[in-house]
C-alpha positions as CSV (number, residue, x, y, z in Angstrom):
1,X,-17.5,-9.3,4.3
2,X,-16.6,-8.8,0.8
3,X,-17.1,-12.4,-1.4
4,X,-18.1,-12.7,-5.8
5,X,-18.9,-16.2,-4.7
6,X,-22.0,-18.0,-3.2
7,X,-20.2,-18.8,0.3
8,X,-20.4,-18.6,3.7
9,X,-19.7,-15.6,6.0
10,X,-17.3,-16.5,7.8
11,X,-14.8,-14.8,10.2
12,X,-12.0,-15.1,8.4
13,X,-13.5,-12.6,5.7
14,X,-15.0,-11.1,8.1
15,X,-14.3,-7.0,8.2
16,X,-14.8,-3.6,10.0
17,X,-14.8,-1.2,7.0
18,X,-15.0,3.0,7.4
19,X,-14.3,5.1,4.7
20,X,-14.8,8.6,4.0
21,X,-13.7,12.4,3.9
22,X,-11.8,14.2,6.7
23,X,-14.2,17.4,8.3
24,X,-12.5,19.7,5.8
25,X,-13.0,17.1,2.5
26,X,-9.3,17.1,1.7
27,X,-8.2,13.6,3.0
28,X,-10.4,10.4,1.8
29,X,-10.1,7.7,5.3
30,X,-10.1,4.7,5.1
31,X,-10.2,1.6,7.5
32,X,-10.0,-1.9,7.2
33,X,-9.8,-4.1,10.3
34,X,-10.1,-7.6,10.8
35,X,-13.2,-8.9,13.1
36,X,-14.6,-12.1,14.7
37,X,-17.5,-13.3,16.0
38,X,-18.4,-16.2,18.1
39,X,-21.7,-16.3,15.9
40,X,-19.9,-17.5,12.9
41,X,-17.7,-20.1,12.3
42,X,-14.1,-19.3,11.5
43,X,-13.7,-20.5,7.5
44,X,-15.3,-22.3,5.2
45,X,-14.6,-25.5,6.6
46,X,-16.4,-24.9,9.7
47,X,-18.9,-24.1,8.0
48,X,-19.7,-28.0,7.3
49,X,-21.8,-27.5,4.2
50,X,-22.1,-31.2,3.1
51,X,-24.7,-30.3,0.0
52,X,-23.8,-27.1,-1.6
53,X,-25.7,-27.1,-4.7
54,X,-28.7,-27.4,-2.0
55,X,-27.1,-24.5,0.2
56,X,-26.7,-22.5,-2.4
57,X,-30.3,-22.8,-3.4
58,X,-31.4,-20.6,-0.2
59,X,-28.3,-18.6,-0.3
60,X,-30.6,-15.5,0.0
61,X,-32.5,-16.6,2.5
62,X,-29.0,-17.2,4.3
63,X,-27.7,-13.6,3.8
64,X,-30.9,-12.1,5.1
65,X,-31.1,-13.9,8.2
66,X,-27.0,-13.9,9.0
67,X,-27.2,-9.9,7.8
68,X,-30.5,-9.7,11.1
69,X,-28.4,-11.7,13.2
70,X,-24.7,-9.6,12.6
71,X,-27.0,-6.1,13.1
72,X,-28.9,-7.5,16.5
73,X,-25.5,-8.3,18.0
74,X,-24.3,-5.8,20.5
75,X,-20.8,-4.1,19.5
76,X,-19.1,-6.4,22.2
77,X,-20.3,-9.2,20.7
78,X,-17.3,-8.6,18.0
79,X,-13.1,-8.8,18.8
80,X,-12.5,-6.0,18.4
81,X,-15.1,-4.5,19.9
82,X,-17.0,-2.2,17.2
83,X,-17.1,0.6,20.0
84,X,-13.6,0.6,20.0
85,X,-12.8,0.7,16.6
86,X,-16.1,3.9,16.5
87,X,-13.4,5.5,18.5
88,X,-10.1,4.7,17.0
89,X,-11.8,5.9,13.4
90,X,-13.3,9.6,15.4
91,X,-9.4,9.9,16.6
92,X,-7.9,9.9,13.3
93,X,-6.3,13.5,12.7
94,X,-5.1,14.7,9.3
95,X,-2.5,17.2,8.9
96,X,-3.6,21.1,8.9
C-alpha cells in the first residue's frame, strides 16, 4: 500500500509488489498486482472514520497493529492468493 497521506489501508490501494534483477542481473522485474483482504475494508468510505483529526492522532499506532495483522495472515487469506502470485513471479523468464 503506497499512500503520502494519513489514511486508511484499504483494499482498494492495496498491492502485491516484487521487484528485482533477473539470475544473470541484466533485466530489472517488476510486479504490481492488485490484492484484497477480507480484513480490510474496501475504500475509504468503509472505513467509517467519523473523527479524523482524532484518528489521525494514533495513526501510528494504526499502521503498527494493521502492518501485525496483514503479516499474521496466511497467504490464502489474500485474492489472489500470495502463493500464487510467489509462483507466477519464480516463472518469469527473460530472454537469453
Amino acid at each position: 500500500y503506497y499512500a503520502q497521506d494519513v489514511s486508511p489501508i484499504t483494499n482498494d490501494g492495496l498491492l502485491y509488489a516484487f521487484q528485482g534483477l533477473s539470475a544473470d542481473e541484466t533485466y530489472y522485474v517488476t510486479v504490481f498486482w492488485k490484492l484484497r483482504t477480507d480484513k480490510l475494508p474496501n475504500t475509504y468510505q468503509d472505513a467509517q472514520i467519523t473523527d479524523y483529526d482524532a484518528w489521525a492522532k494514533q495513526y501510528e499506532t494504526y499502521l503498527a497493529e494493521t502492518d501485525t495483522l496483514l503479516n499474521e495472515l496466511a497467504a490464502d487469506a489474500f485474492t489472489p492468493n500470495l502463493n500464487l502470485l510467489d509462483q507466477l513471479v519464480e516463472s518469469l523468464q527473460t530472454p537469453h
